[in-house]
N, C-alpha and C positions, 0 to 999 in steps of 0.2 A: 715243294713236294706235294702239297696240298693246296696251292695257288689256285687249280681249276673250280673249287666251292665258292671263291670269291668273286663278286661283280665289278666292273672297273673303278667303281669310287673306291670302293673296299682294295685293291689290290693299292692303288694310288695312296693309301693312308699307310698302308702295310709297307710299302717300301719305304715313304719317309717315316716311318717309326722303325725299318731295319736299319737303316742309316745309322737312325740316332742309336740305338742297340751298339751298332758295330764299335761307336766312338765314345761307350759310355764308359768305356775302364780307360781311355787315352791312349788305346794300346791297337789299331788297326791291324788285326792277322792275318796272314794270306789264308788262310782257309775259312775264314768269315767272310772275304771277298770272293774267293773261289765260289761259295756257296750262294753267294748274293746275284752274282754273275748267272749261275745256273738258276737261281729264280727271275733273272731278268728275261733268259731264253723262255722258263715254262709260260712264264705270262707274254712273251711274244713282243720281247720288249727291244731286241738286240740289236746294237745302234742308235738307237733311241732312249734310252734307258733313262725314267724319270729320276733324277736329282734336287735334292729341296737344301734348302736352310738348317743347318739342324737342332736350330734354336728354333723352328717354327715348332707351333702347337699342332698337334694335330685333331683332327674332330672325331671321336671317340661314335660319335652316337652313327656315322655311316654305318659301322655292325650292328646291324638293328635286329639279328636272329642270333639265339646260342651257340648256331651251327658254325659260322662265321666269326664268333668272339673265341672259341675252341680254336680256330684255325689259324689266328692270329695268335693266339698265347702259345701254342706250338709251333709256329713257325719261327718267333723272336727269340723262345726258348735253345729252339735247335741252333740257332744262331748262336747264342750264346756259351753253346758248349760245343760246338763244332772244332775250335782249336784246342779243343785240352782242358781248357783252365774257365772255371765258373767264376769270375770276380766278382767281388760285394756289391761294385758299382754295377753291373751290370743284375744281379738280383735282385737290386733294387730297383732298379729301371723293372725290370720282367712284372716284380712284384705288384709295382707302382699302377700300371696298366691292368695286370688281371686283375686288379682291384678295382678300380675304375667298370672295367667291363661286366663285373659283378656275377663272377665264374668263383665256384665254391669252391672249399677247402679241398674236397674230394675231386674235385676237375680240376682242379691244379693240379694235387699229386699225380692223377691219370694223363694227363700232358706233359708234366717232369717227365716221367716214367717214357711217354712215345718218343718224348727229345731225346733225352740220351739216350735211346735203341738205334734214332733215327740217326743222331750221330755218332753214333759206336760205327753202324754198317757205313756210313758214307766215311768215314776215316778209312776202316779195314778196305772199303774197293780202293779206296787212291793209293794205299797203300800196296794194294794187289796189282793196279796198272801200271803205278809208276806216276 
């Protein structure tokens, strides 16, 4: 959704930390895949779609502007509640990272807050198409 603010390093870090998001409750959804999917098309990824380890570490410091560390905690976020259900594991994982990225209490809340709107509307259209 927000993919085009990111630079290719930064997009490459962002997908192997959505991996790891997807498979941090043990519980792979189809609508976290659905969603993952259509961030592979916005970044121009399709057929090619990078895959990692998802025991790797990822390097944190490629987001090297606030603008860019917002876009990543929004985008893992929306991830995370795209099917419904917010698991511990997976808040933890969320939380673990905006911390690391060093995005305030109050930038947290205002990114919670775009994820679930942003996954409220993307349920409600699939649910409207079909």
């Amino acid at each position: 959704m927000f993919l085009h603010i990111l630079d290719k390093a930064e997009k490459t870090a962002f997908f192997n930390l959505a991996q790891q998001m997807i498979v941090a409750d043990g519980i792979v959804a189809d609508a976290e895949m659905a969603y993952l999917d259509r961030l592979y098309w916005e970044a121009g990824y399709i057929g090619n779609a990078p895959i990692a380890d998802v025991d790797t570490e990822v390097d944190l410091s490629v987001f090297d502007d606030m603008r860019s560390r917002l876009v990543l905690g929004a985008e893992l976020l929306i991830i995370s509640v795209v099917d419904g259900e917010y698991h511990s594991a997976e808040a933890e994982f969320a939380n673990r990272i905006i911390d690391q990225l060093g995005i305030s209490a109050e930038q947290h809340a205002a990114i919670c807050h775009v994820a679930e709107t942003a996954a409220d509307a993307l349920v409600s259209m699939r649910n409207l198409v079909g």
